[in-house]
FIBAPA-333794 format. One line per field, with one value per residue (C-alpha): residue in one letter; x, y, z; residue number from 1. Coordinates in steps of 0.25 Angstrom, whole numbers, plus 5000, padded with zeros to 4 digits. Layout:
<vonus>
type = c(A, ...)
c1 = c(X, ...)
c2 = c(Y, ...)
c3 = c(Z, ...)
seq = c(NUM, ...)
</vonus>
This chain:
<vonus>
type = c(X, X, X, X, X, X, X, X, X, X, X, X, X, X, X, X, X, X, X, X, X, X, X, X, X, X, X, X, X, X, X, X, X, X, X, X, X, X, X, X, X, X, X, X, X, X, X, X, X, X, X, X, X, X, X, X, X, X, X, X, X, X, X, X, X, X, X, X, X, X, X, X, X, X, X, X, X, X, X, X, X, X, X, X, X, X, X, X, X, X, X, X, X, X, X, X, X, X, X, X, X, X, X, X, X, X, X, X, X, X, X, X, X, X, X, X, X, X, X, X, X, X, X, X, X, X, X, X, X, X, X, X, X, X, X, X, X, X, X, X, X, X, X, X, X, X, X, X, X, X, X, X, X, X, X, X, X, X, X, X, X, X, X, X, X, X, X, X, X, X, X, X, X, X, X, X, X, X, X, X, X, X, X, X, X, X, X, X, X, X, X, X, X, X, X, X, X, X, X, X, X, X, X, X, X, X, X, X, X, X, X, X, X, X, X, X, X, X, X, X, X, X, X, X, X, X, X, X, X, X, X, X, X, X, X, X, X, X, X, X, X, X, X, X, X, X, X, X, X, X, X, X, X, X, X, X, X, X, X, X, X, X, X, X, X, X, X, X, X, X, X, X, X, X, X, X, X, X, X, X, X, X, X, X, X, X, X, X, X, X, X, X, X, X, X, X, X, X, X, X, X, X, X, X, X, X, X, X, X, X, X, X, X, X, X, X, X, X, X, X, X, X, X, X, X, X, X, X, X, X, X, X, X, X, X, X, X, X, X, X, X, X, X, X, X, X, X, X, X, X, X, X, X, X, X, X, X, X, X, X, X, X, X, X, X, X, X, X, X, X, X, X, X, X, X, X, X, X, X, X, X, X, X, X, X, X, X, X, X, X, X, X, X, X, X, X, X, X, X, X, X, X, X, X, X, X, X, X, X, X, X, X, X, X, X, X, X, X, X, X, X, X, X, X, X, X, X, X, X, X, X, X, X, X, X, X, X, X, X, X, X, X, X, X, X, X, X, X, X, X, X, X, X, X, X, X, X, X, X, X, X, X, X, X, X, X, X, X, X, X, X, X, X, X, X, X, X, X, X, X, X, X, X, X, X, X, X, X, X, X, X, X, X, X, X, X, X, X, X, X, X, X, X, X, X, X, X, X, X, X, X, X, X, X, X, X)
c1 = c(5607, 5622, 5622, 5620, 5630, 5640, 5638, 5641, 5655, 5657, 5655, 5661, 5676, 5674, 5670, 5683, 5692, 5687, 5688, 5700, 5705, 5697, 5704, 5716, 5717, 5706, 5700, 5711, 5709, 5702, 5692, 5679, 5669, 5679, 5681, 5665, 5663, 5674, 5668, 5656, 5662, 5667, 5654, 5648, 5659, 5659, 5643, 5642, 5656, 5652, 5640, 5651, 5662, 5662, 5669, 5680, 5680, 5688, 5698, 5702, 5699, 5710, 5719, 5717, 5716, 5726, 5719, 5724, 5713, 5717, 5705, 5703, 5691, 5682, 5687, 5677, 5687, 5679, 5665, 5657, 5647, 5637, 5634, 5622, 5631, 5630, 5637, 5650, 5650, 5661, 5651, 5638, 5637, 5647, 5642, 5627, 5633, 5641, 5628, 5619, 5631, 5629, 5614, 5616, 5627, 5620, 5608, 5614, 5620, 5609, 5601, 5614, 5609, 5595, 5598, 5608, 5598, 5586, 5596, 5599, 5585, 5581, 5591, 5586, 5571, 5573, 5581, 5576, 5576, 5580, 5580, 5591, 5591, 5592, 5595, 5589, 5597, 5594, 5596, 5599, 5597, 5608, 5621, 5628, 5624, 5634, 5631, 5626, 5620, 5609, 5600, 5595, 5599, 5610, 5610, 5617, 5615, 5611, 5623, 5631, 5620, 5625, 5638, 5643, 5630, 5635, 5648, 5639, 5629, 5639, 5646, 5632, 5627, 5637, 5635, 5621, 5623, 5633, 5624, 5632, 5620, 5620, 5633, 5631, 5619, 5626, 5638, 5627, 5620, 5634, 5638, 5625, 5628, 5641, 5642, 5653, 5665, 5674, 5675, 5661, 5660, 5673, 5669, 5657, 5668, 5674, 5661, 5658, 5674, 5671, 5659, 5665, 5676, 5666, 5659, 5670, 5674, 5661, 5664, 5677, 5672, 5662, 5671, 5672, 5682, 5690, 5695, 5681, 5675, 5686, 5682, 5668, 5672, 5681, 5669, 5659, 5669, 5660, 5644, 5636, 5640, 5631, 5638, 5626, 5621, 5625, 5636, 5641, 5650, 5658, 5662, 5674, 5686, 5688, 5702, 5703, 5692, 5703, 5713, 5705, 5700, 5717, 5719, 5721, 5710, 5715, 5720, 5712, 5723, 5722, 5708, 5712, 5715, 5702, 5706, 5711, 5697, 5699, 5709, 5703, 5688, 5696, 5704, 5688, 5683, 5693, 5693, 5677, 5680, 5689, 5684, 5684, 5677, 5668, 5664, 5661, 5654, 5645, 5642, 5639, 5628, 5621, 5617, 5602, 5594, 5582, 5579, 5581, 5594, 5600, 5594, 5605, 5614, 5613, 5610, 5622, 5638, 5644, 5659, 5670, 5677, 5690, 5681, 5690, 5685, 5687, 5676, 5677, 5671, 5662, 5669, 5679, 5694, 5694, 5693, 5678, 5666, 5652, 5643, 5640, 5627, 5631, 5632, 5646, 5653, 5666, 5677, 5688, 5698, 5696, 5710, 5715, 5715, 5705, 5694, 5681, 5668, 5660, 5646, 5656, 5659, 5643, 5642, 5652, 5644, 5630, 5635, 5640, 5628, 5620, 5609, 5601, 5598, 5594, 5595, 5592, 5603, 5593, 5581, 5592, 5598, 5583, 5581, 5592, 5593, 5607, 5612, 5624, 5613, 5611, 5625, 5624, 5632, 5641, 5642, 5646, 5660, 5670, 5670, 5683, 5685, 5699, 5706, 5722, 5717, 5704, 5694, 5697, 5688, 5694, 5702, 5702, 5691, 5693, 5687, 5677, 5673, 5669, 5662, 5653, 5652, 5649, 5638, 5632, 5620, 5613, 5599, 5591, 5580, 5592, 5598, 5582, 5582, 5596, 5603, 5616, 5626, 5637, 5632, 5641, 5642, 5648, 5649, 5657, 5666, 5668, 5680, 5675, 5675, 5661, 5654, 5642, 5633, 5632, 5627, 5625, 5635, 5630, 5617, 5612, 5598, 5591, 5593, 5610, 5612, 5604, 5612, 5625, 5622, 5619, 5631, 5638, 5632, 5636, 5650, 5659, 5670, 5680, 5694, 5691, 5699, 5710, 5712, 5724, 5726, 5712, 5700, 5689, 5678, 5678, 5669, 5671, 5663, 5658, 5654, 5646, 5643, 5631, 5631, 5623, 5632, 5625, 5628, 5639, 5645, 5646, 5653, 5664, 5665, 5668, 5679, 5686, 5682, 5682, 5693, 5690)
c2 = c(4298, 4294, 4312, 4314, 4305, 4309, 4323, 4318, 4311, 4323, 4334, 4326, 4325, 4341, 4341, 4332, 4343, 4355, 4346, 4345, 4356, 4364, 4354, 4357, 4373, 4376, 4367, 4372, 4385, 4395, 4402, 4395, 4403, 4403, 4390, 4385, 4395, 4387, 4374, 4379, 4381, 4369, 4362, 4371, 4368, 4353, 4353, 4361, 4360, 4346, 4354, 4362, 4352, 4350, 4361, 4354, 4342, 4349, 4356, 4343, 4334, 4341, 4341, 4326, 4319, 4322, 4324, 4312, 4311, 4313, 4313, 4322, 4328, 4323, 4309, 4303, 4294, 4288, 4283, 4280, 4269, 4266, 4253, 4244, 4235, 4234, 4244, 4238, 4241, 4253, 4261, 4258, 4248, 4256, 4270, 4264, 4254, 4269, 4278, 4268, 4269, 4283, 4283, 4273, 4283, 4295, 4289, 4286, 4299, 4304, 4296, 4299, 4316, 4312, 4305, 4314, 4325, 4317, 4317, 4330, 4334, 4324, 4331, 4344, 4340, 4332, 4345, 4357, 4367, 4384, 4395, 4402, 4417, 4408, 4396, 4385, 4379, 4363, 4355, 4341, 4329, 4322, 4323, 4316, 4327, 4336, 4351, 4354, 4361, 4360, 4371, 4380, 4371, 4370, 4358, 4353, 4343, 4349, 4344, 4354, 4366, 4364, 4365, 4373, 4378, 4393, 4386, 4377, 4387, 4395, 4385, 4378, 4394, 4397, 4384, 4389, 4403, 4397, 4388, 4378, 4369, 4372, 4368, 4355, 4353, 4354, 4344, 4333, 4336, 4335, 4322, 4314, 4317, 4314, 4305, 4297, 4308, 4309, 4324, 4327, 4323, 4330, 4342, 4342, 4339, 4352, 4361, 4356, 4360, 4373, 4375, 4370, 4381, 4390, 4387, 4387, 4401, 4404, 4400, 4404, 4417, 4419, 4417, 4405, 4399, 4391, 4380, 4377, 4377, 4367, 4358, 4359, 4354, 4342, 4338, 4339, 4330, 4318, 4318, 4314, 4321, 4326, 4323, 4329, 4344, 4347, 4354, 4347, 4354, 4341, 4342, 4330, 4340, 4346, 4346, 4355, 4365, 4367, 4370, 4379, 4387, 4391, 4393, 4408, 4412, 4410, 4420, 4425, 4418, 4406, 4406, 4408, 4392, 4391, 4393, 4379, 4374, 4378, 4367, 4357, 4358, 4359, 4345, 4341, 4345, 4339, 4326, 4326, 4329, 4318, 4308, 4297, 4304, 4309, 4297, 4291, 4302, 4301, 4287, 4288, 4302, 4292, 4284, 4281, 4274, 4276, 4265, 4275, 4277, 4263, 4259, 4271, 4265, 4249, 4252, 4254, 4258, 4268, 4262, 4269, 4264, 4269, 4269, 4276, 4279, 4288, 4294, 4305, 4318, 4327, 4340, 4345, 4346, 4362, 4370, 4372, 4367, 4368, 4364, 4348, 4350, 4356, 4348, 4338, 4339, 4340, 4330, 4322, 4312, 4298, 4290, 4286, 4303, 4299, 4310, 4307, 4313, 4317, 4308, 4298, 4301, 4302, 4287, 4281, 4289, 4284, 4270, 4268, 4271, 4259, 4257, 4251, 4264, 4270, 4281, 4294, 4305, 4316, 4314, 4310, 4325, 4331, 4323, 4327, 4343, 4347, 4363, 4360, 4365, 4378, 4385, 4399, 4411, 4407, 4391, 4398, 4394, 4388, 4373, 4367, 4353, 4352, 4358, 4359, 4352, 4345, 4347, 4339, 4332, 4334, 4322, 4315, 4306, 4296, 4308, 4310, 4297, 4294, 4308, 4302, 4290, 4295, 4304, 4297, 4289, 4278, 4282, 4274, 4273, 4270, 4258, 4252, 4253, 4246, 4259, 4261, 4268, 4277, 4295, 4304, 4318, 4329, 4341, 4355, 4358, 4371, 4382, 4380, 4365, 4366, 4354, 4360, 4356, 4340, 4334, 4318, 4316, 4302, 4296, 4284, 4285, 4299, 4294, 4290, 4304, 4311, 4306, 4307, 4323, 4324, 4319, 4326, 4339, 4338, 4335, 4342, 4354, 4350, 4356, 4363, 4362, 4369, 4377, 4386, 4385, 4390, 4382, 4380, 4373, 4358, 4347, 4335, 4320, 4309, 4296, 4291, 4276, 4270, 4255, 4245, 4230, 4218, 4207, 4202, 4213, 4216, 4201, 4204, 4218, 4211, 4203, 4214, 4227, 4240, 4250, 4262)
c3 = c(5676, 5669, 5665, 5680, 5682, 5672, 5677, 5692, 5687, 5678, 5690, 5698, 5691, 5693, 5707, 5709, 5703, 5710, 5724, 5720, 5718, 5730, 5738, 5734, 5735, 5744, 5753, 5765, 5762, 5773, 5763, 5765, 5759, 5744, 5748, 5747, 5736, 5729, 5730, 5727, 5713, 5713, 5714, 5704, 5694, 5696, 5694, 5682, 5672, 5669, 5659, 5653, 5654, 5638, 5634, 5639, 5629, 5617, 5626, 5633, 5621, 5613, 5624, 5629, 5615, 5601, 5590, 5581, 5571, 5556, 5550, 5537, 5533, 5524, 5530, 5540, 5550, 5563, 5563, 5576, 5577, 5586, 5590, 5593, 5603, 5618, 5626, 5634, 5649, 5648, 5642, 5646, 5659, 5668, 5665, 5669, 5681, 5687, 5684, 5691, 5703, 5703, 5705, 5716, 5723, 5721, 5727, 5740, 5740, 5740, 5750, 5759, 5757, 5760, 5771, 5777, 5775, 5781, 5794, 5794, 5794, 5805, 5814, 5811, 5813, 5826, 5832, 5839, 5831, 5834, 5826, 5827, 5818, 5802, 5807, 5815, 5828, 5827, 5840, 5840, 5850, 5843, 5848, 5838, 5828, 5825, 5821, 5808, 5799, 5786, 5780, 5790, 5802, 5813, 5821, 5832, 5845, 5857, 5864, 5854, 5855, 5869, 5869, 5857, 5851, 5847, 5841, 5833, 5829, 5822, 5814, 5809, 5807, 5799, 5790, 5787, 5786, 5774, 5768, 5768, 5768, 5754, 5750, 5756, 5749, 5735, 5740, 5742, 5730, 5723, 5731, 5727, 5714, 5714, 5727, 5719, 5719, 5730, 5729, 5730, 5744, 5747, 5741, 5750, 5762, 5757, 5757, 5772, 5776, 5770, 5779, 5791, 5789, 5786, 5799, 5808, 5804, 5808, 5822, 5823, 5818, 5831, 5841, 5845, 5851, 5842, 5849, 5854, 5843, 5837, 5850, 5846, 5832, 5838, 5848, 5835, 5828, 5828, 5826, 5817, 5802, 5793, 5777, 5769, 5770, 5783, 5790, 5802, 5813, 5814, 5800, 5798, 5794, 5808, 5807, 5794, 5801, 5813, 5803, 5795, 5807, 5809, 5794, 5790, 5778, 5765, 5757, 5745, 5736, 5741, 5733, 5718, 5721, 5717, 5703, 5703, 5700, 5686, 5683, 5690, 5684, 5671, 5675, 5678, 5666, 5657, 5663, 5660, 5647, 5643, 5634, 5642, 5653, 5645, 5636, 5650, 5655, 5642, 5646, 5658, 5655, 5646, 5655, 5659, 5667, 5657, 5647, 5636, 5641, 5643, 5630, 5624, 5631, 5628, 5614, 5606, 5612, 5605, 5600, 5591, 5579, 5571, 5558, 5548, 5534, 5523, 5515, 5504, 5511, 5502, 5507, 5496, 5498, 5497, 5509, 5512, 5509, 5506, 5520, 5519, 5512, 5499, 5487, 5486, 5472, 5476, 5475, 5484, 5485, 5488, 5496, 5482, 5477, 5467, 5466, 5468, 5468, 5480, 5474, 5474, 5489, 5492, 5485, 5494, 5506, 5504, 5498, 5514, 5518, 5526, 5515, 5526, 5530, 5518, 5520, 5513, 5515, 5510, 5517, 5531, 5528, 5529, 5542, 5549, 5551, 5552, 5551, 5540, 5528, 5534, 5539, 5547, 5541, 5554, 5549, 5535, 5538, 5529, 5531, 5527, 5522, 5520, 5533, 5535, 5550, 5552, 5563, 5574, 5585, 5599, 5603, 5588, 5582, 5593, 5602, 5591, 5590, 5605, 5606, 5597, 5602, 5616, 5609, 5599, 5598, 5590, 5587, 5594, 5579, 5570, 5580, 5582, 5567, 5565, 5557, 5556, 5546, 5545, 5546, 5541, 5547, 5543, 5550, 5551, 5562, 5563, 5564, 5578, 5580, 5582, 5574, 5567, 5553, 5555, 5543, 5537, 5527, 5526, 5533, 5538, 5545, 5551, 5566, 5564, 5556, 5566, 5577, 5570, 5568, 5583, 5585, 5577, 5580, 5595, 5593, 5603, 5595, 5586, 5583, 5570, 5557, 5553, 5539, 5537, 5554, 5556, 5560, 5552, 5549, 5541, 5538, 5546, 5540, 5553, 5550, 5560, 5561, 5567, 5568, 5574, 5578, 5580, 5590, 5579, 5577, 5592, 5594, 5585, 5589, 5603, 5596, 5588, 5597, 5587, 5587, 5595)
seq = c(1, 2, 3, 4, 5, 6, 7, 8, 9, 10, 11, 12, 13, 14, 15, 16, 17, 18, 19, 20, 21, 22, 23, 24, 25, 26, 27, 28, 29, 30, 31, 32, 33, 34, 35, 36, 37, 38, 39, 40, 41, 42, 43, 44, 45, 46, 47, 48, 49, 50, 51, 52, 53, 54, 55, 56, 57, 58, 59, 60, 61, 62, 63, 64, 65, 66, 67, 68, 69, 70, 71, 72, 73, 74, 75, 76, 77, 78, 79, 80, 81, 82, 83, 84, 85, 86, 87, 88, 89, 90, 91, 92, 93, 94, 95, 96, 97, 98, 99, 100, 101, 102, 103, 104, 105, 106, 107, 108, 109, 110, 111, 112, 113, 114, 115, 116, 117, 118, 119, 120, 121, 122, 123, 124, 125, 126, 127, 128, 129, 130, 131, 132, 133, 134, 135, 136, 137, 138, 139, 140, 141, 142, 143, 144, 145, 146, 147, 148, 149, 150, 151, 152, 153, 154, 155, 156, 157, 158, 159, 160, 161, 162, 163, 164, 165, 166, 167, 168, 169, 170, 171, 172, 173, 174, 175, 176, 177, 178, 179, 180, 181, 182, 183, 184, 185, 186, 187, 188, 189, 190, 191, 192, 193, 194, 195, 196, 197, 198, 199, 200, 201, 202, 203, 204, 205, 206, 207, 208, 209, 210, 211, 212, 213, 214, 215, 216, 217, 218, 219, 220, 221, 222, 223, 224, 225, 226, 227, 228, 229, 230, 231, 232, 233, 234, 235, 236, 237, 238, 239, 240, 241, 242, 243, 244, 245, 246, 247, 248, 249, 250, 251, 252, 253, 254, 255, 256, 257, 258, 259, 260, 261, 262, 263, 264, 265, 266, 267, 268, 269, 270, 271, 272, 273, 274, 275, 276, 277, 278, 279, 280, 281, 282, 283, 284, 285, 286, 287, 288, 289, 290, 291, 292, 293, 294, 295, 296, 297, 298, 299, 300, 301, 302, 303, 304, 305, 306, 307, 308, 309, 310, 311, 312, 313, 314, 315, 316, 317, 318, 319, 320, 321, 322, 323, 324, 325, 326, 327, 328, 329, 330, 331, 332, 333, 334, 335, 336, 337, 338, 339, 340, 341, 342, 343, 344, 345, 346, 347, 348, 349, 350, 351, 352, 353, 354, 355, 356, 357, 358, 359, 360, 361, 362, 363, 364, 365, 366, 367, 368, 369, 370, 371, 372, 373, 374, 375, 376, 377, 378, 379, 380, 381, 382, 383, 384, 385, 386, 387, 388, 389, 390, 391, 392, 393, 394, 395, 396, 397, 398, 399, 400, 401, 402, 403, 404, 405, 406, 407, 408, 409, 410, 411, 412, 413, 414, 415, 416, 417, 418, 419, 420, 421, 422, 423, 424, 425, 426, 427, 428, 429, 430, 431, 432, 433, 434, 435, 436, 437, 438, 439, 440, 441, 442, 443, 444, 445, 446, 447, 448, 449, 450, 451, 452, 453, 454, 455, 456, 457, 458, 459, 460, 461, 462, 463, 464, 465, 466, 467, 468, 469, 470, 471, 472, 473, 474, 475, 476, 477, 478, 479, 480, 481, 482, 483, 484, 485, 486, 487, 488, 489, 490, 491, 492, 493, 494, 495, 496, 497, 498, 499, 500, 501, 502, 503, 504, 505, 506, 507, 508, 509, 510, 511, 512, 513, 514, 515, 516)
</vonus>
């Protein structure tokens, strides 16, 4: 239920623009058929760029956010680590409090449908019913009816059938003949699922103008004579209103039909205004993509009312920390290298320019590593598959090491470090089995940013590497490195940190929060 409502919010910002800008150029236009074409577009937009919206991240991530991480390579600077402590109500209550606020509206909106189609079909049922050429004639005994229209159906009282039936008649066939019924029925889908935007409803006030206009013509079109008609219009001012599915005669914005039915045709000009609804879904679509946003829209899709999901949810929160470390790399200092997996016998250079051997550099690794995992980075390797052993003739790529400017991560390690923390998780078998630990990842970013050939550098336990190479594998694209003002592909070394924090460490993290 939070995806569905994640993807109402996210639609929802574009349905807002594209209102906004149809409202703007060309809602007071006279062009009625462009005009309903157009907001069909509109709809179909706002409902389907929220799958395709992603491609927006880098573009507006590298605009919005300086890069001002300096982080060399063969240096791992940030680590991420996943905690056992309970989740504070920013990240966890209110995204559940809003979604089950959601439901509840969406419920009544759709009871409110229901109900307004229940009364449609009485009225229909109770009257006496004419066939007349494709369409059926309903008559009502209610007075307080006013004319409308609904599938194959016209109705109005008898009192009105009458008076002015041919006038009627025309306007309501011309609604049918339109299907305009159809586009009524995509506005309440719409309006259920997003029943808490302003501009949903409006939009649906817009498709019911255009079809008034479009109806109107009609009748201005047979002959009839146009003050009368206008007087039928005044005299039908008040009666009972149908909101869902229907098209009533008495529709509320009267006066704006008068005006239009003076108004000269627009010119065929007038219509590249249209072409403003690339800005503005653009505008929507970089708004969704903004961290922020999307860090709460992330939240808000993980929500479940499942016990599978809760218990994801009040198991661990996911915090950040400015961990900042240096560790030799294992990649020379020359301008390539071999892929991650062949055999280390090079040499670096420690901070105090001291030469040191890359066994030393593998010591240092596996003496961090938690012993209480005891883990076995051999047989861990065999268990995890990765593609890095096995390169394509297109992955044969040179790889550099040292790069005149490093690969860089969208918006900076901050950005780096809460995509991660939005998109990792803690295995639910190595939190049962109390396992934490620090995984190193290394993985290639290609000439084309593209993150490829993920492999543990150092392990921990099968279900934390694992998790850490899922991770890894679907990171978003980087900015690639730079050699002689080309870009090109490099190396690039991730700690990772799992921890789980007892009730003490919690107290005192209450005291002294982390930096984030």
């Amino acid at each position: 239920m939070g995806t569905i409502f994640s993807y109402a919010i996210t639609s929802s910002m574009l349905l807002c623009m594209g209102y906004l800008a149809y409202k703007w150029i060309l809602a007071g236009e006279r062009q009625h058929a462009y005009n309903r074409a157009i907001i069909y577009i509109i709809y179909t937009l706002a409902l389907t760029l929220p799958a395709f919206a992603g491609g927006w991240t880098n573009l507006f991530n590298s605009m919005s956010h300086p890069n001002n991480a300096n982080v060399e390579f063969g240096e791992l600077s940030g680590g991420l680590i996943l905690q056992s402590s309970p989740i504070d109500t920013t990240t966890a209550v209110v995204p559940i409090i809003l979604t089950c606020l959601y439901v509840a509206g969406a419920v009544i909106a759709l009871i409110f449908s229901i109900s307004g189609c229940l009364q449609l079909t009485s009225i229909i049922r109770k009257g006496e019913k004419t066939r007349i050429g494709d369409y059926i004639l309903v008559i009502s005994e209610r007075n307080d009816v006013a004319p409308f229209s609904w599938l194959n159906y016209y109705v109005m009282s008898r009192n009105d059938y009458e008076t002015a039936g041919e006038i009627i008649s025309i306007h309501e066939r011309r609604h049918l003949r339109l299907y305009h019924w159809v586009d009524l029925l995509l506005v309440q889908i719409v309006d259920i699922f997003q029943w808490f935007n302003p501009a949903a409803w409006l939009m649906g006030e817009e498709f019911k103008t255009v079809h008034e206009y479009q109806a109107d013509e009609a009748v201005m079109a047979s002959g009839t004579n146009l003050r009368q008609y206008q007087t039928l219009l005044i005299k039908k001012a008040v009666g009972t209103r149908f909101q869902v599915l229907a098209n009533s005669l008495n529709h509320s914005k009267l006066k704006k039909r008068v005006t239009m039915m003076y108004k000269s045709k627009s010119s065929k000009s007038r219509r590249l205004g249209a072409l403003l609804l690339i800005p503005a879904m653009g505008i929507g679509c970089a708004v969704i993509e903004i961290p922020a946003v999307a860090a709460a829209l992330d939240r808000t899709a993980e929500v479940s009312f499942t016990m599978e999901g809760n218990d994801k949810v009040s198991d661990f929160s996911t915090n950040i920390v400015n961990e900042t470390e240096e560790i030799a790399s294992f990649s020379e200092k020359g301008s390539s290298v071999e892929p991650s997996n062949a055999p280390i016998i090079q040499e670096t250079q420690s901070e105090s320019g001291e030469e040191v051997s890359s066994e030393q550099n593998r010591s240092k690794l596996q003496d961090e590593t938690p012993k209480a995992t005891n883990v076995d980075n051999t047989s861990n390797e065999s268990k995890i598959s990765t593609t890095t052993n096995d390169l394509s003739d297109k992955e044969k790529e040179k790889v550099y090491a040292a790069v005149d400017k490093n690969a860089e991560y969208p918006g900076g390690i901050g950005a780096l470090m809460n995509w991660l923390s939005m998109n990792i998780r803690y295995p639910e078998k190595a939190y049962k089995d109390n396992i934490q630990g620090k995984v190193v990842v290394k993985f290639i970013i290609g000439k084309d940013g593209k993150v490829s050939d993920p492999s543990i550098l150092k392990g921990v336990d099968p279900e934390l590497d694992k998790e850490a190479l899922r991770v890894i594998s679907e990171m978003p694209e980087w900015k690639p490195a730079e050699s002689n003002g080309k870009a090109v592909a490099s190396y690039y070394n991730l700690p990772i940190s799992f921890k789980l924090v007892d009730d003490s460490e919690q107290t005192e993290k209450t005291e002294t929060p982390a930096v984030n």
